[in-house]
N, C-alpha and C positions, 0 to 999 in steps of 0.2 A: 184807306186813302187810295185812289186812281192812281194806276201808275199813267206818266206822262210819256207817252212815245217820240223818241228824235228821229225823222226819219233820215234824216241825213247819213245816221248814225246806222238804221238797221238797212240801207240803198245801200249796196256798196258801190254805184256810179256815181252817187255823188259826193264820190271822193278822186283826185285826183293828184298827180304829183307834180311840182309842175321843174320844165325841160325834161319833160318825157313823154312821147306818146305811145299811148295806149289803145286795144282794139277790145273792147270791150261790150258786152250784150246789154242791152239795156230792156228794163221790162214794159211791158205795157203798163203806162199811171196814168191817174186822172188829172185832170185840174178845171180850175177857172181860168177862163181864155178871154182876152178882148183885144181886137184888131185895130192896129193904127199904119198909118204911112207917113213917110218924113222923117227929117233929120228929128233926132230925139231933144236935140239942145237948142232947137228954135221953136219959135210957137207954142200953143198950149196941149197938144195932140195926146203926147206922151206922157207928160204932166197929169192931165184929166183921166186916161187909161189907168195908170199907178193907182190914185185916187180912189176909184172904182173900185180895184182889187181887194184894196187893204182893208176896209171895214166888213167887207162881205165875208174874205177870210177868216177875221176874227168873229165874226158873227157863230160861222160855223164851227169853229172853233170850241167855243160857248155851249151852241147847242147840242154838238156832239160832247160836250164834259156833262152837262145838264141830261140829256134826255136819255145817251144812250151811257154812261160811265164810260166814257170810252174820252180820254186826254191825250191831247198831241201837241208838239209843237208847232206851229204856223212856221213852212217852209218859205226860204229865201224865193224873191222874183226870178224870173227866167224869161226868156225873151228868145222865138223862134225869130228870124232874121230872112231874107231873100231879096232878090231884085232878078230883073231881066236879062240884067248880066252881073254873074256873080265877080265879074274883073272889079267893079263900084265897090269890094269888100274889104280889095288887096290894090291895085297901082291906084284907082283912079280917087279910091274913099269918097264917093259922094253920094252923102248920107240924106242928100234930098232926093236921090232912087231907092231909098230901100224902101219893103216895107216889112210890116214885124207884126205879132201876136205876142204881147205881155201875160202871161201864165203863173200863179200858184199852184204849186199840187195840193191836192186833197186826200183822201184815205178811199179806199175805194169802199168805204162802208158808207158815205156819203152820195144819199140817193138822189134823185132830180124831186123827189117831195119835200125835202131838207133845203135843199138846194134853192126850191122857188118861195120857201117861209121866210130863209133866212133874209132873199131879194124885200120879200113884202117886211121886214121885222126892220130893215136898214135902210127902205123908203121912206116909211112912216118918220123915220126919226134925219127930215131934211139930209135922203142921202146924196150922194154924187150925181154930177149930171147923165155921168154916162154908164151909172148904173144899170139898167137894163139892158146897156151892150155887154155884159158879159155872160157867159154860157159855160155851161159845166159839160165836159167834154173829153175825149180819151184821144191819149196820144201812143200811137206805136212803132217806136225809131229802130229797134232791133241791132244789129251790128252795127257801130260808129264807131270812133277814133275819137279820143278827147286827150288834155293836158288841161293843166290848171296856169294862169297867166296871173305875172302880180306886178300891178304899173295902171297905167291911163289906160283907161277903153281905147284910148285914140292911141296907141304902143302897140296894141293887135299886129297891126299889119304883116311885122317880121313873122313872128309866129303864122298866122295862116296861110302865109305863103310857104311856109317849109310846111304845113301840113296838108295843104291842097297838092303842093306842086312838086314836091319832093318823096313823104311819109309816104303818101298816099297809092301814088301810082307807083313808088318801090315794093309797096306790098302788096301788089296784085288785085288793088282793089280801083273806084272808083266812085266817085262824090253821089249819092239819093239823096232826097230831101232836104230839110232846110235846117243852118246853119243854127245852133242852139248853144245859147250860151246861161249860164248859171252863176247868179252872182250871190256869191257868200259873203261879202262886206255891201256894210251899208252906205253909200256913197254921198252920205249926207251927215254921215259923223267919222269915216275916214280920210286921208290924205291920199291923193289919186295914187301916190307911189307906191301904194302899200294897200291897195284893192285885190283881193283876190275873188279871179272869175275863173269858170271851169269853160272852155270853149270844146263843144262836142260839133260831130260831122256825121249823120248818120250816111252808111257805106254798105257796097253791093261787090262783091267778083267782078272784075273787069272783064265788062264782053267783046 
């Protein structure tokens, strides 16, 4: 029998406590990546992005249990985050400046010839529109700051501002990169009060 890998379970970043932050190294992972802009809860942007994700991941999923005995579990979405001014995140919340990259990780034994089968195996069968907007691709955040948050996406705010504006420059550091959050509940069979997210910051020595 295959053993089935969680990586949730062998990442120790993607665990998190939450009313506590943490400085933690993160490694370099891969995943599937598809870029969108806009509020996530109007329009079809973010909706269609999601869409995308999920078959392809399972797809691989599959063909990594099939071709190479190699089983995993399909990791939670994740969603890199940004705008022109990251104030739109914490006082002013306007989620029609952001824009964002919706991500699955993958195993990094997951090559770009896997990768462009699985695209062609989940076309064939009437796939998503914006299927071929996604891309397999590496992400490397290195040092950041995370806590785990449990309540409404739209409840962040308290929290990022004690960890932009407080955590962060008391500890001699200062905000790189872009704003990454990790959602461990599924937001379509949980209760918003009881969603838990990992919100990470990746972070550089203050110059």
């Amino acid at each position: 029998m295959t053993t089935k890998i969680d990586f949730k379970k062998e990442i120790g970043t993607y665990s998190a406590r939450r009313g506590r932050f943490q400085i933690v190294d993160v490694p370099d992972l891969r995943y599937l990546m598809i870029d969108g802009h806009g509020d996530p809860n109007t329009g079809p942007a973010f909706t269609e992005a999601a869409e995308a994700l999920y078959p392809l991941a399972y797809r691989l999923k599959f063909a990594s249990k099939q071709d190479l005995g190699r089983d995993y579990v399909v990791m939670p979405l994740e969603g890199l985050w940004w705008a022109d001014d990251m104030d739109s995140f914490t006082a002013a919340r306007d989620k029609s400046r952001w824009d964002w990259t919706l991500m699955i990780m993958v195993p990094d034994w997951i090559g770009q010839d896997m990768f462009a089968g699985a695209v062609e195996q989940t076309a064939a069968k009437a796939g998503p529109r914006r299927l071929h907007d996604v891309r397999l691709g590496a992400l490397s955040e290195g040092r950041c700051v995370q806590t785990l948050h449990v309540g409404s996406y739209d409840d962040e705010t308290a929290t990022l501002e004690q960890m932009h504006q407080r955590f962060i420059p008391d500890n001699g550091l200062q905000m790189t990169g872009r704003h990454h959050e990790i959602y461990l509940s599924d937001a379509r069979k949980v209760d918003p009060g009881r969603l838990r997210t990992i919100l990470r910051q990746p972070v550089k020595a203050r110059e």
